[in-house]
Structure formats: structure tokens, C-alpha cells
C-alpha positions as CSV (number, residue, x, y, z in Angstrom):
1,X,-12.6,-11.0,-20.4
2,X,-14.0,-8.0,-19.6
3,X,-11.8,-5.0,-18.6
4,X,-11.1,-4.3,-15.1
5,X,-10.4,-0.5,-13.6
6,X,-7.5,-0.6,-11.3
7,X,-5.9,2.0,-9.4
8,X,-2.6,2.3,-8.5
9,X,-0.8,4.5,-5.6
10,X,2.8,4.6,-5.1
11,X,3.2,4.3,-9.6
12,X,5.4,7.1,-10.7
13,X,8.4,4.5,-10.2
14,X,9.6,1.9,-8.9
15,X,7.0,-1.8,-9.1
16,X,4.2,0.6,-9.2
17,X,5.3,1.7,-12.4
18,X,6.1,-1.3,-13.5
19,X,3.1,-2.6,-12.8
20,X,1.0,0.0,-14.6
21,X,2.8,-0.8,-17.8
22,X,2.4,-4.4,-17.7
23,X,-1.9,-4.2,-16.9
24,X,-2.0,-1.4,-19.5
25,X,-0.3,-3.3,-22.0
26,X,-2.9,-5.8,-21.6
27,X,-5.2,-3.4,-21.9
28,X,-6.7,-2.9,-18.5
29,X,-7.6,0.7,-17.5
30,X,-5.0,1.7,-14.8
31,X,-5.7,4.7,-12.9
32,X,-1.8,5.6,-11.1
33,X,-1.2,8.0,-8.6
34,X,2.1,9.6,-7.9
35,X,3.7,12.3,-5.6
36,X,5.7,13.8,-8.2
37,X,3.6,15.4,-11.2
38,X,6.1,15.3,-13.6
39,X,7.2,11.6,-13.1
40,X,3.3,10.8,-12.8
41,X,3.0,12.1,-16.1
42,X,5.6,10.6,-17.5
43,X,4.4,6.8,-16.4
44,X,1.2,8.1,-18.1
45,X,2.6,9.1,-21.2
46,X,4.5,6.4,-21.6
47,X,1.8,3.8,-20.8
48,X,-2.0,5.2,-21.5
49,X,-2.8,5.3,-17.8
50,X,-4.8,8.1,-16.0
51,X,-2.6,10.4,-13.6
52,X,-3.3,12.1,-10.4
53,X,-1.2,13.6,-7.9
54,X,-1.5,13.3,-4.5
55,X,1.0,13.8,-1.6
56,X,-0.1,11.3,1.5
57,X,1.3,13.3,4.1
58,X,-1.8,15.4,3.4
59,X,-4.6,14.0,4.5
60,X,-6.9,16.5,2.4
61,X,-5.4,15.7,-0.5
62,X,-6.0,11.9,-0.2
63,X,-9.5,13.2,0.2
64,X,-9.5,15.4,-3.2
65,X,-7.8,12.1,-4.8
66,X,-10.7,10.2,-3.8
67,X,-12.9,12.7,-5.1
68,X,-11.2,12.9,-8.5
69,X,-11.2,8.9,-8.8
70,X,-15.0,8.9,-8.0
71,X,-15.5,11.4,-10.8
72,X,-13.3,9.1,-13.3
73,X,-15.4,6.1,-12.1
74,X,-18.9,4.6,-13.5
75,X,-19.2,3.7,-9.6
76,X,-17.3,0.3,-9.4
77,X,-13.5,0.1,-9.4
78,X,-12.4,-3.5,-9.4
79,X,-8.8,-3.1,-8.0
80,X,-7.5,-0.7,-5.4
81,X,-3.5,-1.7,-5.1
82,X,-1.8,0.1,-2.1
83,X,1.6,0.7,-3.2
84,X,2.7,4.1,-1.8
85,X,5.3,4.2,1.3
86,X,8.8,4.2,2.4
87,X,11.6,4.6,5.0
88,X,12.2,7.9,6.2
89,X,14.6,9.2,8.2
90,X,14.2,11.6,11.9
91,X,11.2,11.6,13.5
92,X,8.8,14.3,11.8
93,X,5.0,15.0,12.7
94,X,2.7,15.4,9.3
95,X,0.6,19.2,8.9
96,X,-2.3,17.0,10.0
97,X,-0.8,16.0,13.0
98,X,0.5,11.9,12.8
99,X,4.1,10.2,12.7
100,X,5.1,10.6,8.9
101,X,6.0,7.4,8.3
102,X,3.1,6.0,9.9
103,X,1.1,8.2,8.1
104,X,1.7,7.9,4.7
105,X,2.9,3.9,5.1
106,X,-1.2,3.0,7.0
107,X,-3.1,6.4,7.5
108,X,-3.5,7.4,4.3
109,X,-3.9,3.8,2.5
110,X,-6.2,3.5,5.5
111,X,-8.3,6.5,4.3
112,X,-8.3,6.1,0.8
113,X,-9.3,2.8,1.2
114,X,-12.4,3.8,3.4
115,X,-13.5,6.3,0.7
116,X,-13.7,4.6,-2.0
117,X,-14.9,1.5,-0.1
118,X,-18.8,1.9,-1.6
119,X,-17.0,1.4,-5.5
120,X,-15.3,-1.1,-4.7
121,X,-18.2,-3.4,-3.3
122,X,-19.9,-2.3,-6.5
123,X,-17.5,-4.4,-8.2
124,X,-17.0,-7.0,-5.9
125,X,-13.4,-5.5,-6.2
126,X,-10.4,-6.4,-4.0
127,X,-7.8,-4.3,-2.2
128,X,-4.2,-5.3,-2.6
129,X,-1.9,-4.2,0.2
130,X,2.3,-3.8,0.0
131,X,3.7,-4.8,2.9
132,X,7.1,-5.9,3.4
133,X,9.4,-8.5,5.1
134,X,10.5,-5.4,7.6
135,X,7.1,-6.1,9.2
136,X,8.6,-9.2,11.1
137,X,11.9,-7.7,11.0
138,X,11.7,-4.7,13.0
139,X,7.6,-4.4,13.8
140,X,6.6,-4.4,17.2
141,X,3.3,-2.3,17.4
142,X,2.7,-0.5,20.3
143,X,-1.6,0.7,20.1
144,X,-1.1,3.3,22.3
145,X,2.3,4.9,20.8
146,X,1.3,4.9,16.8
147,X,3.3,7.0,16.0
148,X,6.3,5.8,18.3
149,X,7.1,9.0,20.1
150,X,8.6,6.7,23.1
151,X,10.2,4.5,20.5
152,X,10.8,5.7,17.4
153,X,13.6,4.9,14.7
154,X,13.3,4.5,10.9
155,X,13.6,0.7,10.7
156,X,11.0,0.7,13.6
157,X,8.5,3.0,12.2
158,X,8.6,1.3,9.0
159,X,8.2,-1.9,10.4
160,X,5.4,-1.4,12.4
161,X,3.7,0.8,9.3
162,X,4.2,-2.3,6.8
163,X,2.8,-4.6,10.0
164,X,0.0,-2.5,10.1
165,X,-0.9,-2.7,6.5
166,X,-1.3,-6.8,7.4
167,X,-3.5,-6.2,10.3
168,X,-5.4,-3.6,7.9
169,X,-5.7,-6.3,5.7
170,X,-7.2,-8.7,7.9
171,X,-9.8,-6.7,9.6
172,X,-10.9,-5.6,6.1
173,X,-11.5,-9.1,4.9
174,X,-13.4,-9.7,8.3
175,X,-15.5,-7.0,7.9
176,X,-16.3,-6.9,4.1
177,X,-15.5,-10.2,2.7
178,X,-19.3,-11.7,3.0
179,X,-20.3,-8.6,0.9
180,X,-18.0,-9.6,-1.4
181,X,-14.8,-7.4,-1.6
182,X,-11.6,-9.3,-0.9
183,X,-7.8,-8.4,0.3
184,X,-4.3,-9.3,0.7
185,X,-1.0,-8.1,1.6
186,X,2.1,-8.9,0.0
187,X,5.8,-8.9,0.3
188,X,7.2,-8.1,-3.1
189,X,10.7,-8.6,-2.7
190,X,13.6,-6.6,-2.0
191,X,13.3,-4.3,-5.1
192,X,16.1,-2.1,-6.1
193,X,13.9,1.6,-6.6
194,X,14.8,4.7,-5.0
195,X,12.8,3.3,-1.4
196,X,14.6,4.7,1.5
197,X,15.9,7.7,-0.5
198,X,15.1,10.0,2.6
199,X,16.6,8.5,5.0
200,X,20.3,7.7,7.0
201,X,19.0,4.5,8.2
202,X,21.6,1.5,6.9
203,X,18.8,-0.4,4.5
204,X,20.0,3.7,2.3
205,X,23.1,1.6,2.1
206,X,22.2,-0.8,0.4
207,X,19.3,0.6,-1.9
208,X,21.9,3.7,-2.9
209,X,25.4,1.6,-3.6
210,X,26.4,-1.0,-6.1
211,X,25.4,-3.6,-3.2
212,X,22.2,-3.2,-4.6
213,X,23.1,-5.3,-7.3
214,X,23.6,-8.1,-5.1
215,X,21.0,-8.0,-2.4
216,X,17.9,-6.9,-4.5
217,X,15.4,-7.9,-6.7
218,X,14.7,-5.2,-10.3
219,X,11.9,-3.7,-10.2
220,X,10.1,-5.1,-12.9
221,X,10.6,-8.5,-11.3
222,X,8.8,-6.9,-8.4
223,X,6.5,-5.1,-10.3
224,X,5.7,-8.9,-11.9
225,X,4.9,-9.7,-7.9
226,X,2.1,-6.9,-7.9
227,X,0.9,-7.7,-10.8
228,X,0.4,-10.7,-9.8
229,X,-1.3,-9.6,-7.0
230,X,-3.6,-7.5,-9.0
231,X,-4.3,-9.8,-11.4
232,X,-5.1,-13.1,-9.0
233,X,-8.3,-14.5,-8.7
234,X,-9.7,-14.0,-4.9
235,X,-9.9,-17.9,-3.6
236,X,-8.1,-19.3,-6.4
237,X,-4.4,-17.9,-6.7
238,X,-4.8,-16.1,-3.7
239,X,-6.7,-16.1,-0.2
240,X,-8.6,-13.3,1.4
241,X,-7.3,-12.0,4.3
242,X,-4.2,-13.5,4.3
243,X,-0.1,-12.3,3.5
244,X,1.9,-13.3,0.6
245,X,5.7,-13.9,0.4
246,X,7.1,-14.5,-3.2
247,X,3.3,-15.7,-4.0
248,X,2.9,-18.4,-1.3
249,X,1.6,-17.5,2.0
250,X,4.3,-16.5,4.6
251,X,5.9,-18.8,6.5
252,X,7.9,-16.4,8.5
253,X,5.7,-13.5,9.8
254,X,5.5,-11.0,13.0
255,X,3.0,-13.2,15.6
256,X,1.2,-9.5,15.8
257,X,-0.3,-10.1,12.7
258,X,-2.2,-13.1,14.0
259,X,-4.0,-10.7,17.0
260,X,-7.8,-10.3,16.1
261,X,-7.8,-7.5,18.9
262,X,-4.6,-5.6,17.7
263,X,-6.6,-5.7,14.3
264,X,-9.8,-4.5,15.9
265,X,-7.9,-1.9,18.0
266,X,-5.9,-0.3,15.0
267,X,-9.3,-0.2,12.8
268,X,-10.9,1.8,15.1
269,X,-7.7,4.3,16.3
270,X,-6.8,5.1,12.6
271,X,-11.4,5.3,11.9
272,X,-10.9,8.1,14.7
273,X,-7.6,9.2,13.6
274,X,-9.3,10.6,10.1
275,X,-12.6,11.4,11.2
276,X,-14.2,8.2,9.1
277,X,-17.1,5.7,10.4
278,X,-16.0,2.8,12.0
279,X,-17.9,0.4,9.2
């Protein structure tokens, strides 16, 4: 089989890590993008993938990662896995202007996606989404407080940030999927990394004690969930424009997800939001 290009956010630890080093040990070219330079570096060193560094609560450096993926590309990229996100504690606003946690959960996966949305049709690629269980847990999107300034609280602002990445999902496959590009979002299991690091809310408890060794999954059984992901033929192991649980379509999901409008709505906010077409 030929091999695909596939780029990673979210893969200086944790499942995106651990995902890198399983496509790049069967030799797949992974493209990973990490916060942190020196842990980017590592996971590059350690696997043969190609590094960037990009901090999503800068919106113009989601724009220079773009630019420095397009320059690595021959003009297709097959995957584009959305990996980067996390809890975070009080409220803060981003330099550019959003909700943090709203903005580097949606915003910026929202953005990158959008610009490198012309390679990706090259390849008749596909956009892989992590979303998360908290989505029905504690989501409740409101499309005229985005970034919860009424409402706001970690578990909340996560929530609706890993709902959003569904609806995302959806409205990209109804847009794009009869020109050949195809999504999903997935749930990839409680996975013991350093998520929620940054913040007081209770989930720290359990992702920063020896309960974690109880309650979660390792991360390179959730890394196995991406890969999975990544790897799955559109139509065959997986459906566009749908959400995943443990590999099988979610039973159990936030009723949100379901609202064509909602989707609609949120497109075109976050299309304003970073100065980007409406497509």
C-alpha cells in the first residue's frame, strides 16, 4: 500500500505520541505537532516523524503551522488527526481574544482544519476529530455565549469544546463529503496522560493520584483508539460524519450533536471568529 502523510496535533505525549510511534513504525510519514519544543523533539527523535511547534492559544501561530505543513507537503495530506486540547482551570481570555479552552479545544482545530482544507481534498484525505465522553457529560452549548462568560466552569467549557468538535465534524462531512474528504470524532477512552494538568477541577484528581490506576485507560491503549481512527477506511471501519465510542458508534451522546442548525450556526460563528470563508 502506498504511504499515507498524516499529521498529528496534540503528539508530544500522551495517545498522540503514542500514535505517532505506532503509524511511523509502519512506516507511514507522520507529521506531529507539539506545544512544547523539547518534548516535540523528543517524540521525533525517537520515532522519525517531522516536528513543529505550535501553541493554539495563538491563532497566528496555527496560521505559520499551516504554512510550514504546506511547505512540507507535495499538495495532498491524506490524514489530518485533531488531537490537541485539555481542561483548564479559571476562566482566561486568549491574546486573540476567545475563551481558552474553547479556543484551543474547537478554534484552532477549527482553523487549521480550514487551511489546509485544499490538501486534504487533494488526497481525498479524512479529518479525524478527539472528542470526548465529557461532551454528553457536562456539554450544553450555548451559540451565543461561546465562550461561556455567563456560565463558565472547567468541566463545562470542556464539555461544550469536545461537543463542539462533534458538531464540527458533522457540518464538515455535510459540506465536503461529496468532494470526497471524510471525518469523524472519537472518544478514545479515559487515558491516563498529563490532561487536566492545569486545572483544580476534580477530573486533576483523578488524572494526578494513584486513582488513575483504577479509572483510566494507558495511553498506548488510547493511542491504539487513534490509530485506529487514523488508519480506518472511510465507509468501511468507520462512517463519515458520525462519533465513535471504543470503535462502535455512540450509544450514549449529548442530543446537541444531532442539531443540523447548532452545526450550521457554530460553522459560521467560529468562520467569522478567524477571519476564514464560510466554504
Amino acid at each position: 500500500m502506498a504511504q499515507k502523510t498524516i499529521l498529528i496535533t496534540g503528539a508530544s505525549d500522551g495517545i498522540g505520541a503514542a500514535s505517532a510511534r505506532s503509524l511511523a513504525m509502519k512506516g507511514e510519514r507522520v507529521l506531529i505537532v507539539g506545544r512544547n519544543a523539547e518534548k516535540t523533539a523528543a517524540v521525533a527523535g525517537a520515532t522519525g516523524a517531522e516536528p513543529f511547534v505550535a501553541d493554539f492559544s495563538r491563532l497566528d501561530e496555527v496560521r505559520a503551522l499551516a504554512d510550514q505543513v504546506k511547505d512540507r507537503l507535495d499538495g495532498s495530506l491524506d490524514v489530518l488527526a485533531n488531537n490537541a486540547g485539555g481542561i483548564f482551570g479559571d476562566r482566561l481570555v486568549t491574546t486573540d481574544g476567545f475563551e481558552y479552552t474553547f479556543q484551543v479545544n474547537h478554534l484552532a482545530p477549527f482553523l487549521l482544519t480550514q487551511l489546509l482544507l485544499d490538501e486534504l481534498l487533494a488526497a481525498t484525505g479524512s479529518v479525524v476529530n478527539t472528542s470526548s465522553v465529557a461532551s454528553r457529560l457536562f456539554g450544553d452549548l450555548d451559540i451565543d455565549d461561546l465562550g461561556n462568560e455567563r456560565n463558565y466552569s472547567p468541566a463545562k467549557a470542556y464539555g461544550d469544546a469536545k461537543l463542539e468538535n462533534i458538531l464540527f465534524t458533522r457540518a464538515l462531512h455535510a459540506r465536503f463529503h461529496d468532494r470526497g474528504l471524510s471525518t469523524m470524532a472519537f472518544h478514545p477512552g479515559n487515558v491516563a496522560t498529563n490532561f487536566a494538568a492545569d486545572t483544580t477541577n476534580p477530573m486533576r484528581f483523578i488524572y494526578h493520584t494513584p486513582l488513575r490506576r483504577l479509572a483510566l485507560i494507558s495511553a498506548d491503549k488510547g493511542g491504539a483508539n487513534l490509530t485506529w481512527a487514523i488508519e480506518g477506511r472511510p465507509g468501511t471501519d468507520w462512517q463519515s460524519g458520525e462519533y465513535y465510542d471504543q470503535r462502535k458508534p455512540a450509544r450514549r451522546f449529548n442530543p446537541q450533536m444531532l442539531e443540523t442548525d447548532l452545526a450550521d450556526r457554530l460553522w459560521d460563528r467560529s468562520a467569522e471568529m478567524v477571519s476564514v470563508p464560510t466554504r
